[in-house]
Every structure is written in C-alpha cells, then in structure tokens.
BAFI-3210 file (N, C-alpha, C; in Angstrom, 3 decimals, decimal comma, padded with zeros to 6 digits):
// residues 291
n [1|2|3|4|5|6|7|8|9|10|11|12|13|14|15|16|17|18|19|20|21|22|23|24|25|26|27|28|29|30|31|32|33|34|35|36|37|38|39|40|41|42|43|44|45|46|47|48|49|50|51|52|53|54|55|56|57|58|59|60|61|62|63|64|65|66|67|68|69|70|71|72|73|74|75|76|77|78|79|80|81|82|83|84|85|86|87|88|89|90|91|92|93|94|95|96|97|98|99|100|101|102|103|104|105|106|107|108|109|110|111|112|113|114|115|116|117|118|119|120|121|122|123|124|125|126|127|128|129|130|131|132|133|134|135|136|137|138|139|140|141|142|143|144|145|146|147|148|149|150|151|152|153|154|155|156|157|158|159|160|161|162|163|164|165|166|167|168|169|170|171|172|173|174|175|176|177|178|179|180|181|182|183|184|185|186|187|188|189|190|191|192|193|194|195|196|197|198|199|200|201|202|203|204|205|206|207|208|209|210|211|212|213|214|215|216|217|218|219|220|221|222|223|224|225|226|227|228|229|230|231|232|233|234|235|236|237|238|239|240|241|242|243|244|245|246|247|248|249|250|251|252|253|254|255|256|257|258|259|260|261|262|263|264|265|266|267|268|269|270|271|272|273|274|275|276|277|278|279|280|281|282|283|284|285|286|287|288|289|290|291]
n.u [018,556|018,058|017,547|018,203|020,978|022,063|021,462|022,582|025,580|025,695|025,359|027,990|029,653|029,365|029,821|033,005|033,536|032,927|034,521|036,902|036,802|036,353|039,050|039,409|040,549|039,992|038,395|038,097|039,536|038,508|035,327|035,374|036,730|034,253|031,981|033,060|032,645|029,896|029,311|029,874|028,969|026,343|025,580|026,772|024,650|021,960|021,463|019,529|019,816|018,768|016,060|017,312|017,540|017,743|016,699|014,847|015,775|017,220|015,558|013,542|011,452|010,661|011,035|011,874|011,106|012,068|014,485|016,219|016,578|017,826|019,925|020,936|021,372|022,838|025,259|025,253|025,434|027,683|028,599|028,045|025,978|024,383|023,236|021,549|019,869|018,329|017,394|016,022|014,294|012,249|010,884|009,655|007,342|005,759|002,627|-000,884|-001,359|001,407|004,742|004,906|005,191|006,303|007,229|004,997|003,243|000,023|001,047|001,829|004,449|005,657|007,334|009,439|009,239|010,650|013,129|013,590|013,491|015,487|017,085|017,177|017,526|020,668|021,378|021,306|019,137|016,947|014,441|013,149|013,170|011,650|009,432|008,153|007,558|005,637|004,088|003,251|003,289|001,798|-000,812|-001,111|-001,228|-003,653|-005,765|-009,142|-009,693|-007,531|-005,305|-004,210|-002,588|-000,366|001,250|000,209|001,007|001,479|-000,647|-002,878|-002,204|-004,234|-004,995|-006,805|-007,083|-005,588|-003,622|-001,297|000,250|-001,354|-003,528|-005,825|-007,634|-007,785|-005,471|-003,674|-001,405|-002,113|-000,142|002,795|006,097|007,443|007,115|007,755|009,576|010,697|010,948|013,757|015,212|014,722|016,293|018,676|019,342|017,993|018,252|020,711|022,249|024,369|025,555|028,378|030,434|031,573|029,194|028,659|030,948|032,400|031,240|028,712|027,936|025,944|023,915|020,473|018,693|016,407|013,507|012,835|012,402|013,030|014,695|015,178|016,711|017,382|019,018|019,901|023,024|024,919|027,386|026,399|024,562|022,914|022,526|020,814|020,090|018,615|017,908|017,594|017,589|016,807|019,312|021,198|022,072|020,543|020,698|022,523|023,065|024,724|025,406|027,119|028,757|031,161|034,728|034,021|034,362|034,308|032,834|031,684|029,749|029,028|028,653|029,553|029,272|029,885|032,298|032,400|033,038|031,922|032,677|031,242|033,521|034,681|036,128|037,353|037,012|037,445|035,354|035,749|034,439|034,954|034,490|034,162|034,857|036,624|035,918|035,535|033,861|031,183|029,075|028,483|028,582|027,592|028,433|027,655|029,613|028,881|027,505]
n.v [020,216|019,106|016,586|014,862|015,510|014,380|011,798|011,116|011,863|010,018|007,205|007,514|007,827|004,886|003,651|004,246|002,399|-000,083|-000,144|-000,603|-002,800|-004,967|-004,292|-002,140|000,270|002,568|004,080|006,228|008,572|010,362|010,040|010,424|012,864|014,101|013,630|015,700|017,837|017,795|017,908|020,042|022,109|021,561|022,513|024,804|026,708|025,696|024,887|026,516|028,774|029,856|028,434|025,518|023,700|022,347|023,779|022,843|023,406|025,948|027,557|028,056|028,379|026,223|023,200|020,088|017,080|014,413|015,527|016,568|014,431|012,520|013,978|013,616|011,224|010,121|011,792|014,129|016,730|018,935|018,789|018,302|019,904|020,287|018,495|017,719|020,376|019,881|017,457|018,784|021,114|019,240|017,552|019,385|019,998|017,690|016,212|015,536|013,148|012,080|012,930|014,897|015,512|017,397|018,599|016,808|017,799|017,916|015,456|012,238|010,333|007,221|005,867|007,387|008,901|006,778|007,158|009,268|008,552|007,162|009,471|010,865|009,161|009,109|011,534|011,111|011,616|009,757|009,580|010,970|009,542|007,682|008,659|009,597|006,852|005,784|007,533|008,186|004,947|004,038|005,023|003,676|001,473|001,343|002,372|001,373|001,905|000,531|-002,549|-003,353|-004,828|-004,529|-002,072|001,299|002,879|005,452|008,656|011,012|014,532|015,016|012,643|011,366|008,464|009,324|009,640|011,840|011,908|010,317|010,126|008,481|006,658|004,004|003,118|002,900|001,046|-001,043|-002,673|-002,283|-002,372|-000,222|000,856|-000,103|000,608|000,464|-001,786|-002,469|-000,573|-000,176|-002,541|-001,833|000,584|000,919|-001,551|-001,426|-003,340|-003,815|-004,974|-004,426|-005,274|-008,411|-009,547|-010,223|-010,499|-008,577|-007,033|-004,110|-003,183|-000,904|000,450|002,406|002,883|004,923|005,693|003,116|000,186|-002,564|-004,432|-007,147|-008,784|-010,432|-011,622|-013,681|-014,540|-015,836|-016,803|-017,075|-016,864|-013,553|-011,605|-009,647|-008,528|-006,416|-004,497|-001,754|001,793|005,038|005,551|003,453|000,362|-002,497|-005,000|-006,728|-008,710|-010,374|-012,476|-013,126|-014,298|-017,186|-016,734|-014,050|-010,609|-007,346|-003,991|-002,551|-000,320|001,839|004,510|006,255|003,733|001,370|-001,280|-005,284|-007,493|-010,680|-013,660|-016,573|-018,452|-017,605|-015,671|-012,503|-009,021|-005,537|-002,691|000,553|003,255|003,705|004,994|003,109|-001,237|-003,306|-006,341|-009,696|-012,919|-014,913|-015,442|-012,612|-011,099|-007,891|-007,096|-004,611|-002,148|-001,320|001,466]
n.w [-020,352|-016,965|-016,030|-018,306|-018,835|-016,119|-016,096|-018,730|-017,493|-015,561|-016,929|-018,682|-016,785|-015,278|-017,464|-017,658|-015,012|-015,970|-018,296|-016,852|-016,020|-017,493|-018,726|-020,571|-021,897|-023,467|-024,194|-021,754|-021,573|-022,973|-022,417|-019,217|-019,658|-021,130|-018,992|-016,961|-018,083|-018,410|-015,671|-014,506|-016,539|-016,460|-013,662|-013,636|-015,161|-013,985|-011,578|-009,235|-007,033|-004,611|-004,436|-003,844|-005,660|-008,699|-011,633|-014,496|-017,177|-019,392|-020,080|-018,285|-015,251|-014,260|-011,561|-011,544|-010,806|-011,285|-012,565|-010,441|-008,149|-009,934|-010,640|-007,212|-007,593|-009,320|-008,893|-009,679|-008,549|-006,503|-003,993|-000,496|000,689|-001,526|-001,813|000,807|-000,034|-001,625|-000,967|001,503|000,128|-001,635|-000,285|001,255|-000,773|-000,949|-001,178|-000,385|-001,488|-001,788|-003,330|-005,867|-009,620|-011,171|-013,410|-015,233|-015,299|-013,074|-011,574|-009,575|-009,487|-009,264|-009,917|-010,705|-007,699|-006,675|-006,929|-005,612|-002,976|-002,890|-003,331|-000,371|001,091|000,383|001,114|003,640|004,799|006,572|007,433|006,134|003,791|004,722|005,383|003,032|001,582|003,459|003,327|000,236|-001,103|000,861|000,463|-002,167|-001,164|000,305|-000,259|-001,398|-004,531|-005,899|-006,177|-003,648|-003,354|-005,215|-007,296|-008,765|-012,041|-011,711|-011,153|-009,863|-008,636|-007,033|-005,787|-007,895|-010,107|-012,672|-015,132|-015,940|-018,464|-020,175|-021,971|-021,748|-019,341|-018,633|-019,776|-017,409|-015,980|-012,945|-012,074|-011,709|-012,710|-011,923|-009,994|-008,022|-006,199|-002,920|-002,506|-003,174|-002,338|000,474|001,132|000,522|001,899|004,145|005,589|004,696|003,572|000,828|-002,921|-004,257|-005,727|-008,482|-008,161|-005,347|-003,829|-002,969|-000,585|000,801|004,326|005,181|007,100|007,581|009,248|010,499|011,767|011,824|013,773|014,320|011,696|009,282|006,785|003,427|000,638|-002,134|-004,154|-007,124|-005,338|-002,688|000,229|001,683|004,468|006,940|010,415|013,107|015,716|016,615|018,178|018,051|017,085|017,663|018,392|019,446|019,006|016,402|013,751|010,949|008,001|005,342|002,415|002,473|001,552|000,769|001,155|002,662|003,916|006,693|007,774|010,546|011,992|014,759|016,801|018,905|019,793|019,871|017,114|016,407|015,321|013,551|014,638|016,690|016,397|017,398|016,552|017,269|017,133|017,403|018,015|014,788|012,053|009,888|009,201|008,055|006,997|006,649|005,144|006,668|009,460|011,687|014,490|016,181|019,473|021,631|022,861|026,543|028,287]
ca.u [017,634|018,741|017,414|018,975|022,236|022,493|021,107|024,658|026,468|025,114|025,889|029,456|030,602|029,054|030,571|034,289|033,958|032,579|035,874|038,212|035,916|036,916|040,571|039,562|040,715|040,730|037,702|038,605|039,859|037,110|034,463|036,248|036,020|032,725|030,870|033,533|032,230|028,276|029,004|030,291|028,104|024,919|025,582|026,860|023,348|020,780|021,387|019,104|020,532|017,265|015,354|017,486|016,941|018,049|015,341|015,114|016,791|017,585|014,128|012,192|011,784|010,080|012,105|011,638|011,118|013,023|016,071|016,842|016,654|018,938|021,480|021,313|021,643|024,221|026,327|025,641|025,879|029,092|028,271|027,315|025,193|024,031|022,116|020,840|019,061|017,583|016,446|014,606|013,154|011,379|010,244|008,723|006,907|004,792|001,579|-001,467|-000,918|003,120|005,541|004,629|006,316|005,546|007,502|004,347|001,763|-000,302|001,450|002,477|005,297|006,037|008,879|010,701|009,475|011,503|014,591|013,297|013,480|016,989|017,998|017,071|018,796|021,955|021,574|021,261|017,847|016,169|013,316|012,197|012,857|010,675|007,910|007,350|007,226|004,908|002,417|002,702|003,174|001,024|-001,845|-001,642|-001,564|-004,418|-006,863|-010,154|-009,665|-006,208|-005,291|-004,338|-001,282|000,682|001,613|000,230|001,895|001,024|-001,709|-003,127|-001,562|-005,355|-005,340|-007,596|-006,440|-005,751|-002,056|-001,474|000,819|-002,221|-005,571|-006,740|-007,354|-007,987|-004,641|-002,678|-000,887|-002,224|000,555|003,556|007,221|008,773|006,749|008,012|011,617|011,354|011,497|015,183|015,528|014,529|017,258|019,920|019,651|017,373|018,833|022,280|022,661|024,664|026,582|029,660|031,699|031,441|027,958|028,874|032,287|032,664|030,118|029,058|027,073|025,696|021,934|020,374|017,249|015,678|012,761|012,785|013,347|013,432|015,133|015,624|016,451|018,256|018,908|021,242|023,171|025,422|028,260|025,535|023,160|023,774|021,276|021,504|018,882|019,023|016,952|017,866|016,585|017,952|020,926|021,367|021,795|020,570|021,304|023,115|023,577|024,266|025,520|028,128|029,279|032,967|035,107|033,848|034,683|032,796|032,924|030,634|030,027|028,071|029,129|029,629|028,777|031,418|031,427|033,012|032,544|031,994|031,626|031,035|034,720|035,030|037,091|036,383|037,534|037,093|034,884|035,411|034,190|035,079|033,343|034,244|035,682|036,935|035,881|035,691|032,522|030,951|028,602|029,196|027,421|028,005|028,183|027,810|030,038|027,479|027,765]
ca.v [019,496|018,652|014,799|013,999|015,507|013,730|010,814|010,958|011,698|008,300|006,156|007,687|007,355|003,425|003,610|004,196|001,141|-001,367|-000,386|-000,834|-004,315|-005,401|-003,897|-001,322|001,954|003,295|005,344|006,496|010,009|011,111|009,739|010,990|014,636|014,450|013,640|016,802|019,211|017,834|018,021|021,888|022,999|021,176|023,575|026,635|026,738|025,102|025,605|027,503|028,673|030,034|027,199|024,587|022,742|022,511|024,095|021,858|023,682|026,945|028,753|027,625|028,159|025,066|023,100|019,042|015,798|013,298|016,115|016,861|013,588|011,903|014,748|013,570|009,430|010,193|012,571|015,293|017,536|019,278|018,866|017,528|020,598|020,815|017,082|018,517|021,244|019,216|016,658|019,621|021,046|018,186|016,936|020,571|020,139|017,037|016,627|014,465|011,592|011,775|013,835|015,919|015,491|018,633|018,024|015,961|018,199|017,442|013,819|011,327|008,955|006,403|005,178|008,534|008,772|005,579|007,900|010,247|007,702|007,205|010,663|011,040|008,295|009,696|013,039|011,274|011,634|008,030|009,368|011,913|008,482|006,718|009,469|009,605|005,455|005,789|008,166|007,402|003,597|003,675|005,290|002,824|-000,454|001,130|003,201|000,745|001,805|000,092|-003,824|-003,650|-005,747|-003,918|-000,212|001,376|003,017|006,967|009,440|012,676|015,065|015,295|011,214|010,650|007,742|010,105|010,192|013,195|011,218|009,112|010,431|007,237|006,385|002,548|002,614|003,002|000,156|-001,267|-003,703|-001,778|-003,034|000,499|001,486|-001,247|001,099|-000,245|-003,186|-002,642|000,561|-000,815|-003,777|-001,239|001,718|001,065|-002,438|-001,508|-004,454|-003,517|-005,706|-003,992|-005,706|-009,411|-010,216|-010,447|-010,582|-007,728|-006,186|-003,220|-002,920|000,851|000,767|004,106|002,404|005,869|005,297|001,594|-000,218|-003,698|-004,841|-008,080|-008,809|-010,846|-012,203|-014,866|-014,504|-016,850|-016,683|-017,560|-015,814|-012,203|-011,443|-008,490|-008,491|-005,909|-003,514|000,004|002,908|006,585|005,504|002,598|-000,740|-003,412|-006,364|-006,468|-009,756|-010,604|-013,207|-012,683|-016,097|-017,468|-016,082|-012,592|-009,293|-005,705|-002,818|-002,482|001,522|002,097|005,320|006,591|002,854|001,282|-003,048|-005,968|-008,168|-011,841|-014,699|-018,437|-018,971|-016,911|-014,435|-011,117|-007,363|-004,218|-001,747|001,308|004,454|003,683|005,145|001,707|-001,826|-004,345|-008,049|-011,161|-013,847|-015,705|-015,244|-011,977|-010,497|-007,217|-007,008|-003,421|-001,904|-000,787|002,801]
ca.w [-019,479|-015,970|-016,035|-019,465|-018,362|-015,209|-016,812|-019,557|-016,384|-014,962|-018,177|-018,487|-015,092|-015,187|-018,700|-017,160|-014,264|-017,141|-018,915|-015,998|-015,738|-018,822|-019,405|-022,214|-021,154|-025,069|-024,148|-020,613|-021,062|-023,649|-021,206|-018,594|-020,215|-020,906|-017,839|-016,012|-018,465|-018,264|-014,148|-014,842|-017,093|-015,326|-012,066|-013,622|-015,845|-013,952|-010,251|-008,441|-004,964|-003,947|-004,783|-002,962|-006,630|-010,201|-013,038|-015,277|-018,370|-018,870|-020,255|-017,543|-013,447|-013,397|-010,777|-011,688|-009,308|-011,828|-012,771|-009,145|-007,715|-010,681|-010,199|-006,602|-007,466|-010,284|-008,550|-010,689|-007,553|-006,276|-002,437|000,441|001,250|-001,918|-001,922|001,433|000,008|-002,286|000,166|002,039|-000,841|-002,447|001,178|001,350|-001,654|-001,051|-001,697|000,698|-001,840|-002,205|-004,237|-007,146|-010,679|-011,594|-014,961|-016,055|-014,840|-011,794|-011,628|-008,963|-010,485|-008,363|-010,219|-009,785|-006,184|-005,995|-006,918|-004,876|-001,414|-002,589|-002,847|000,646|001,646|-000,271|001,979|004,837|005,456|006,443|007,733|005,131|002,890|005,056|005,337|001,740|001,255|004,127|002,300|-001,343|-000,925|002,044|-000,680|-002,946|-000,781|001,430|-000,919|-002,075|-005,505|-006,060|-006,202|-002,552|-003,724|-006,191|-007,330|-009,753|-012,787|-012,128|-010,496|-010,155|-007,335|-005,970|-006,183|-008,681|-010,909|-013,903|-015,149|-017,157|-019,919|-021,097|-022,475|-021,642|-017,883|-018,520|-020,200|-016,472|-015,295|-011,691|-011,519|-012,383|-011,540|-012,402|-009,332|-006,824|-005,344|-001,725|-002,470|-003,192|-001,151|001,827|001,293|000,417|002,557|004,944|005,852|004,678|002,268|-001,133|-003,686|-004,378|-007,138|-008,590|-007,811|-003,919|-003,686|-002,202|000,020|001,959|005,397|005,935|007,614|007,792|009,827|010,578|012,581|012,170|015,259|013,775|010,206|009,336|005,324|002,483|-000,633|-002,516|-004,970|-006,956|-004,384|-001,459|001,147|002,596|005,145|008,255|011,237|014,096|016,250|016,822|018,097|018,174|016,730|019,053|017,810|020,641|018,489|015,337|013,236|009,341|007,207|004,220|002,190|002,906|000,748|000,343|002,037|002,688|004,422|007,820|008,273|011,726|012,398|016,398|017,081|019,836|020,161|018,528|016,238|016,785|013,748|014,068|014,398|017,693|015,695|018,192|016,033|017,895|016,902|018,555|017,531|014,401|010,919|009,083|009,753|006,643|007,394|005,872|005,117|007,536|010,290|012,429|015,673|017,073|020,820|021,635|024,403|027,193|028,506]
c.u [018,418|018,912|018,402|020,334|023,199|022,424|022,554|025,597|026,521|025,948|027,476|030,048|030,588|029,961|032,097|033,971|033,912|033,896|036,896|037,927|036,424|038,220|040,233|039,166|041,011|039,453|037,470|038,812|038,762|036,121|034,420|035,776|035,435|031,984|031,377|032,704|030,636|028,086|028,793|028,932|026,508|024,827|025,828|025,634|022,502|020,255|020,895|018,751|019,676|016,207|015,884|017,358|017,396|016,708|016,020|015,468|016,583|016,725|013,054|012,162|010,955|011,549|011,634|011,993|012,293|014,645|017,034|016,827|017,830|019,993|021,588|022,003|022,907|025,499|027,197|026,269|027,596|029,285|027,307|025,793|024,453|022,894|021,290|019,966|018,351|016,514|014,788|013,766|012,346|010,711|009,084|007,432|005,398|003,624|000,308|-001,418|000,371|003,654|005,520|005,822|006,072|006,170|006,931|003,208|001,022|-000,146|002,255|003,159|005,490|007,272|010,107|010,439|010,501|012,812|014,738|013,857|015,123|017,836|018,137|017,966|020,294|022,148|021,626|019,874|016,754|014,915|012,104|012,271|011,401|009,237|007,242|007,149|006,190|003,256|002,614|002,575|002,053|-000,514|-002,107|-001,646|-002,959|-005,765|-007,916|-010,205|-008,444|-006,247|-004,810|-002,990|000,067|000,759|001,372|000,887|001,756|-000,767|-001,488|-002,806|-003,072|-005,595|-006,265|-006,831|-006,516|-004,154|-001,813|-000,323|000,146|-003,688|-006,298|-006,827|-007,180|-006,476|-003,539|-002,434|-001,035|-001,128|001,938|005,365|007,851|008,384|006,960|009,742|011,675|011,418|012,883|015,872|015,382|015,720|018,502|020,397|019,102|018,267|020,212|022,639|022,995|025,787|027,364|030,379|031,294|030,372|028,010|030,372|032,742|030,936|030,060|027,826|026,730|024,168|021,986|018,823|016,216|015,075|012,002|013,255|013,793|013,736|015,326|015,361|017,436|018,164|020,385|021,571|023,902|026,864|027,802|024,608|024,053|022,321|021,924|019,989|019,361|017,989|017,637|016,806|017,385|019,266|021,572|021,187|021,692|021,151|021,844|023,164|023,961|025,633|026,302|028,904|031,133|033,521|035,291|034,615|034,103|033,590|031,697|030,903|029,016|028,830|028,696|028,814|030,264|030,882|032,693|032,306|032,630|032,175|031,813|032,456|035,185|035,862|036,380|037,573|036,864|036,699|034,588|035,982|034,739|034,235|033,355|034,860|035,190|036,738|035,489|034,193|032,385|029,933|029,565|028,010|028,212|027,361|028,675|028,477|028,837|028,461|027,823]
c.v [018,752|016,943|014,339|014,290|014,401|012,115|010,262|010,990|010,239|007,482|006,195|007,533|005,350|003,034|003,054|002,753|000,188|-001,159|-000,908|-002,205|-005,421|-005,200|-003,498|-000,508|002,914|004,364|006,737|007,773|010,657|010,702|010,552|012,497|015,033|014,275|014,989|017,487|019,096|018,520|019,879|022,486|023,266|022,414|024,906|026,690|026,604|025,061|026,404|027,164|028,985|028,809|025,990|023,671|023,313|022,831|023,154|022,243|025,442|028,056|028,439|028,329|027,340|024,156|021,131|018,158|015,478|014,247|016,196|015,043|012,418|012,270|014,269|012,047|009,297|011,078|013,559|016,802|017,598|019,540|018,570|018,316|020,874|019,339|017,530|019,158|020,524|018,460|017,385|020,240|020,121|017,413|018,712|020,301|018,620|016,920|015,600|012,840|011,328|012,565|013,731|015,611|016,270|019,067|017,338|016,785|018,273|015,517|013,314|010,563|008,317|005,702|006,698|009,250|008,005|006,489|008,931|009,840|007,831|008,348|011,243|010,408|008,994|010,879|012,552|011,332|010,360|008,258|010,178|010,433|007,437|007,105|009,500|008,056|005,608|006,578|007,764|005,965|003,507|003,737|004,711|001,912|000,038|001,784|001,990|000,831|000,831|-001,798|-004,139|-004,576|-005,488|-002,740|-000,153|002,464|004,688|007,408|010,745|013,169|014,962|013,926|010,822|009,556|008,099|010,261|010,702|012,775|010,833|009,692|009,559|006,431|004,994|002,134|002,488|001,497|-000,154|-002,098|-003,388|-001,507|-002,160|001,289|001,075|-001,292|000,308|-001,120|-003,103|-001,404|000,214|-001,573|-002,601|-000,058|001,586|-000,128|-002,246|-002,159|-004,336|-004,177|-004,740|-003,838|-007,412|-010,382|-011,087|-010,765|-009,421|-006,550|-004,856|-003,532|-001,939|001,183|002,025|003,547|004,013|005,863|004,284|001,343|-001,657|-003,945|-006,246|-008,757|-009,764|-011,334|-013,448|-014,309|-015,641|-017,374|-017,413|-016,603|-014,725|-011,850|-010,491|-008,920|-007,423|-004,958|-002,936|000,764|003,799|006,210|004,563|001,140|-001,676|-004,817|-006,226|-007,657|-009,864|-011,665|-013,078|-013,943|-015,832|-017,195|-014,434|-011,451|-008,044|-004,780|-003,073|-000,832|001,405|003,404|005,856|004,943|001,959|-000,409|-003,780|-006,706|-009,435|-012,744|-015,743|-018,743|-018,506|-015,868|-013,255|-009,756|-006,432|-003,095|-000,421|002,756|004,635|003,844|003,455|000,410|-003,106|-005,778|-008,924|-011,573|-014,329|-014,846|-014,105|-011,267|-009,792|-007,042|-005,490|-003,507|-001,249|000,624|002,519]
c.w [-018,410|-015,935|-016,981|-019,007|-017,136|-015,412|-017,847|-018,815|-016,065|-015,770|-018,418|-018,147|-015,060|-016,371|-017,976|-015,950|-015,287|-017,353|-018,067|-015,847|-016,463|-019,682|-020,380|-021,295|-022,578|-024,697|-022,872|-020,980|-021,677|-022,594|-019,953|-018,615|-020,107|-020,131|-016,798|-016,644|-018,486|-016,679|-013,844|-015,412|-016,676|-014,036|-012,616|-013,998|-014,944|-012,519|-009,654|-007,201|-004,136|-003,333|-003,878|-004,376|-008,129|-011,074|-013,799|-016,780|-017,892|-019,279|-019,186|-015,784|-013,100|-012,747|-010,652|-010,372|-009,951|-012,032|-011,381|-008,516|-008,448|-010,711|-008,666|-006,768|-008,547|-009,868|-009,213|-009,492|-007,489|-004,900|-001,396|000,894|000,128|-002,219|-001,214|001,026|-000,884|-002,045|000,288|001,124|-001,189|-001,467|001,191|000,485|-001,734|-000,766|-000,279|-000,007|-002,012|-003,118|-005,777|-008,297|-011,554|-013,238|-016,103|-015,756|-013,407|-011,547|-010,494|-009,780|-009,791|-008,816|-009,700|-008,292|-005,443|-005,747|-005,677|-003,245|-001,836|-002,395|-001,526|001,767|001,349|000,297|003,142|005,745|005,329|006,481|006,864|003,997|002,947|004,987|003,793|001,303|002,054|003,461|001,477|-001,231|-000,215|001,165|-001,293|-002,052|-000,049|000,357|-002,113|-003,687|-006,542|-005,938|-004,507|-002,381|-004,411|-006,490|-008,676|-010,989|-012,339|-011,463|-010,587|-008,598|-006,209|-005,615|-006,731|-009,573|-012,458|-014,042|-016,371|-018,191|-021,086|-021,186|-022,407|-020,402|-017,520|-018,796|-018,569|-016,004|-013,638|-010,680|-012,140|-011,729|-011,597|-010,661|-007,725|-005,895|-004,409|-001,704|-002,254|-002,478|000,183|001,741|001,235|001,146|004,073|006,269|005,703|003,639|001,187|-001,110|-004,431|-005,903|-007,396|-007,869|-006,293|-003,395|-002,977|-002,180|001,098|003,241|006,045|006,479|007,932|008,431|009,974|011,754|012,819|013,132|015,108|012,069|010,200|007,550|004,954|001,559|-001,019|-003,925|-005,886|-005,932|-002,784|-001,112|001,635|003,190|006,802|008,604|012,555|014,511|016,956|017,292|018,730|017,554|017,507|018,966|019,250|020,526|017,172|014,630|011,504|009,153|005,879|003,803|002,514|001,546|000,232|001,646|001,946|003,336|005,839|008,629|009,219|012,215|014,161|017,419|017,734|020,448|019,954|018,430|016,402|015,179|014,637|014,408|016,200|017,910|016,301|017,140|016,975|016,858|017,629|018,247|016,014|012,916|010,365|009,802|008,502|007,520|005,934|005,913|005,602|008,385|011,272|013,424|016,124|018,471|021,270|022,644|025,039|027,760|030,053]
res [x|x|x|x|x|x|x|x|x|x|x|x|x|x|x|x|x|x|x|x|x|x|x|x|x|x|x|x|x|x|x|x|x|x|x|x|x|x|x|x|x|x|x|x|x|x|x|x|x|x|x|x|x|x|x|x|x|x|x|x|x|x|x|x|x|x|x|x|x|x|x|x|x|x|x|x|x|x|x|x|x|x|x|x|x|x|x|x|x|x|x|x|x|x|x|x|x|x|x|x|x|x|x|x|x|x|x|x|x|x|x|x|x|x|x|x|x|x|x|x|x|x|x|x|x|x|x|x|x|x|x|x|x|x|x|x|x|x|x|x|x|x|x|x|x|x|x|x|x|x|x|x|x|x|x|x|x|x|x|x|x|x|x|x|x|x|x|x|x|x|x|x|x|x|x|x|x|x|x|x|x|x|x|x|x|x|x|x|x|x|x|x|x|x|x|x|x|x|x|x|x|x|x|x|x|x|x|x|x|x|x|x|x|x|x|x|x|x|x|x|x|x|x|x|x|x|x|x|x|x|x|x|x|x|x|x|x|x|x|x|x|x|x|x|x|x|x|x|x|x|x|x|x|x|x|x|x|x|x|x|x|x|x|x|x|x|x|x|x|x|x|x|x|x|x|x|x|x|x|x|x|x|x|x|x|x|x|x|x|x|x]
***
C-alpha cells in the first residue's frame, strides 16, 4: 500500500533528524536502510508511468488521492518530474466540489486535500494549490448547508453531505480541525513562512504567492514574532517586508528576484539574481532593483 509505505518513509526519515536531535545515532543505519529499500521498492512496484500516479498496491489500478500525495510530502518520489506528474494528474481529476479520494469511494476528504494543496506546492504549482482551496474550501465556507465558519469532516463527490466511511450521516463532523490545511499552508507556502530547527531559530523565507497579489501573515513563537507582508504579481514583488526575532537566522529564496536588503539597522545586502541569501533577525525590507 502506497500511503502506508510513504507514511513509514515519513516516520523514519523524521525518525533519523530526532536522533541527530538528541545524539543517539544507535539506530541510524537500520533506519537509514529501511526507508532506502521502502523508497526502492515503493517505485519499482507501484509506479505507474502512464498514469502520472502511484496505484495504490500492487492488485489494484486504482490510483489513490492520500498514497500519491504522501509519496509527494514524504519524498517517497525519485524526481522532480515525477512530483510534476503527479501534480497534473490529480489537478486533472477534480471534481465540481474538489478532489476525489477515490480510495474511500465517492469521497471528498478535506484533510487529505490539505496534503493534496501541499503537494502542489512541493511541485511548484501555487496556483493549482490555490485552485483547489478555492473550490473545495470555497464549497464549504459558501454552500447554505454548512456552518459557514468551519470545515466539515468529509463529503460525497456529487456534494451531498454523505461520507462513505460512516453509515450514519449525522455522525459527520461540521467542525473538523483535520480539515482546516490552509490555515497552515497558506502561512508556509503561500506566504513563505517555515520554522526550520529550534522552534524559530532558524528560519526559511520561500513565498510561492501564485496568483495572490497581496500576503501579509505571522505567528510567535517562544523566540518572538516572524511575520512577511508583500504584493506581487507575475513574479514581481513590488514591496517585500518581514520580521524574524534577534538572534535567529534563515534562508530568503526569491528566485530570479534582483534588490537588497534593508533592516532597522541600515544594514543594506545585495540581492542579485540570486536563488538564496543567509541573513540574520531583525527587521528587513527588500528594495527591488527597477528595470
């Protein structure tokens, strides 16, 4: 089964940092081992090149939401082109209320849609992320039958509120936090905003805005505030700003993006044409070069 595999992949791999976290490297090479030969055996088996998509074991040609989307967020894949095809498949495949989990039947999941937005993100694709938050999300906050406030646990591909797990329709969850991704997709891909290592100690800054033209997000942690604001469009940042506590350090990926960098201090770095650029905490504003 593709999910569970990629799923032991997941735990394994997280497995090995915890250890390096904690100085116990006694399970490191077995670990190690076993997530190469799940990665191996996952693709020789289960891979179909046709398809653009992993079947989800090896008696079947059903072709799963949750397996393919976890091999893309666990990095069960073995290529850049092969997330890609994944992407476009499962963007092909959606439905007028949001993407099919055709592993449950005629079922919307909204929790593994969530995975779903990220695998998109993880290919590269913001706006196929954004198109499916846009319909499924958009379905539940806007459709009279719904709380109008919250997401609910599961649906039927035709949107009836029928989720083919539960013989019991009353039993579905209207207020259901497994179903609430962008919240933290939006902050992390969309916005850019991810914690790193030591609960902000080291951060990154990679926005994939899409066909957002304004962002403006953040959170605290115990370290302090981290907060980005900027409006883009085409690939075209007009303003740029964010926030990172003193002390810390990141990464800031803007790829084919040509400026520098300001903070409160009057500290100017050059950014220019550069995929990445390592800074420090504090207040920073990019001032694009003009064309």
């Amino acid at each position: 089964n593709v999910e569970a595999n990629a799923l032991l992949y997941h735990v394994l791999m997280q497995g090995l940092k915890l250890s390096q976290a904690v100085n116990d490297r006694s399970m490191t090479k077995k670990w190690s081992s076993t997530a190469m030969k799940i990665k191996s055996a996952s693709n020789e088996k289960l891979w179909d090149h046709d398809a653009g998509l992993y079947r989800d074991n090896e008696t079947t040609t059903l072709h799963p939401q949750d397996g393919n989307v976890w091999a893309v967020k666990s990095n069960l894949t073995q290529s850049k082109s092969q997330i890609a095809s994944i992407s476009r498949s499962l963007r092909s495949r959606w439905g007028k209320y949001g993407a099919p989990a055709p592993e449950a039947g005629t079922t919307v999941s909204p929790f593994i849609s969530g995975i779903e937005l990220q695998s998109h993100y993880l290919a590269g694709n913001a706006n196929s992320a954004l198109g499916l938050l846009r319909l499924e999300w958009g379905f539940m906050m806007d459709d009279p039958r719904m709380t109008n406030s919250t997401f609910i646990e599961g649906y039927s591909t035709d949107g009836s509120l029928v989720y083919a797990p539960y013989a019991n329709s009353p039993r579905i969850s209207h207020a259901h936090g497994w179903s609430t991704a962008p919240t933290s997709v939006l902050m992390n891909y969309a916005a850019g905003l991810k914690i790193m290592d030591g609960a902000g100690e080291i951060w990154r800054i990679e926005p994939q805005p899409g066909d957002l033209r304004f962002i403006d997000a953040g959170f605290t942690t115990v370290h302090g505030s981290f907060g980005i604001k900027f409006e883009a469009m085409n690939g075209t940042y007009k303003e740029l700003s964010f926030k990172v506590p003193e002390g810390s350090n990141g990464d800031v990926i803007l790829p084919g993006v040509r400026g520098t960098f300001v903070n409160q201090n009057g500290t100017h770095i050059s950014f220019n044409d550069r995929t990445s650029q390592s800074l420090g905490g504090g207040n920073w504003t990019l001032v694009p070069f003009k064309n």
